[in-house]
N, C-alpha and C positions, 0 to 999 in steps of 0.2 A: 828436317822433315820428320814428323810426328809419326811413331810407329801404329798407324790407327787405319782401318779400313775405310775407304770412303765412303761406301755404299750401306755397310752393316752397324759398323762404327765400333766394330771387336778391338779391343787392346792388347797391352800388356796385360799378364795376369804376373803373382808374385808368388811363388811357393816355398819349397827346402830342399836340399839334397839330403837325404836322410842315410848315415852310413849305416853298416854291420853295427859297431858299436851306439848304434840311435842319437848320433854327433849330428845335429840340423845345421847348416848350415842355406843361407839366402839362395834363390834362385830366380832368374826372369822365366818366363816362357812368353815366347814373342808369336807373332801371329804368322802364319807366310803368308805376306803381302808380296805381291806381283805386280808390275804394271802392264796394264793391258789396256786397248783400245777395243771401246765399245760401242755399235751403232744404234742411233736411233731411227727407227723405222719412219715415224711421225714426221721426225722432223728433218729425215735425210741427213744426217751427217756422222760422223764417228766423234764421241769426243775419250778424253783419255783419264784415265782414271788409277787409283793405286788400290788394289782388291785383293783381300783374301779370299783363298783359293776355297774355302766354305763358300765365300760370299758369292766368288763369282759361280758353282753351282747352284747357288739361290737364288738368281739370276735369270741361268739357264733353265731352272724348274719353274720359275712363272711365268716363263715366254717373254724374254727378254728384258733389255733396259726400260721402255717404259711403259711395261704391267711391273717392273719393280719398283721404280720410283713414284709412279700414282700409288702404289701400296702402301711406301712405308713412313711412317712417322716422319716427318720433319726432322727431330733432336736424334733421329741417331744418323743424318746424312753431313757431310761436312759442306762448306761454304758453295763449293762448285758444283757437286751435286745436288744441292739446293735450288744450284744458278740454273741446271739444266731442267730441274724440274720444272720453275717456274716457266720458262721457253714452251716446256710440253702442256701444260693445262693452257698458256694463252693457243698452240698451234689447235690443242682438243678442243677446246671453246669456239676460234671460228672457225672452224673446219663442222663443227656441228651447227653455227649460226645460217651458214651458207648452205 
């Protein structure tokens, strides 16, 4: 399981531990991903998802999952969120055909 956010698509970042004596040494900084279950209003159901905790107030600051997922790029969602998006543009589409 890929340390990557579903939703934002935040990673790993790479830095240094830098001592007193200015000795670098390697460091990860990892994201805090959470899993959490999230509902779609459109399309009545919850689905589940792995979020950092940025993302999931990103989330909650555009009114939900999906005014976020019609928002954001393509390339920064992963396969599933992708999958859910597509579900909500065909639900958006006939729901306004009708």
């Amino acid at each position: 399981m890929s340390r990557i956010c579903e939703l934002t698509g935040k990673g790993r970042q790479v830095g240094h531990n830098v001592s007193h004596a200015n000795n670098k040494t390697k460091k990860v900084f990892l994201p805090n991903l959470q899993n959490v279950t999230l509902i779609s209003e459109k399309l009545d159901r919850s689905f589940k998802f792995r979020v950092s905790t940025a993302g999931l107030r990103s989330v909650e600051h555009n009114g939900g999952l999906d005014n976020w997922l019609l928002k954001t790029r393509d390339d920064k969602l992963s396969a599933n969120a992708l999958k859910v998006k597509r579900e909500l543009k065909k639900a958006v589409a006939s729901s306004e055909a009708a």
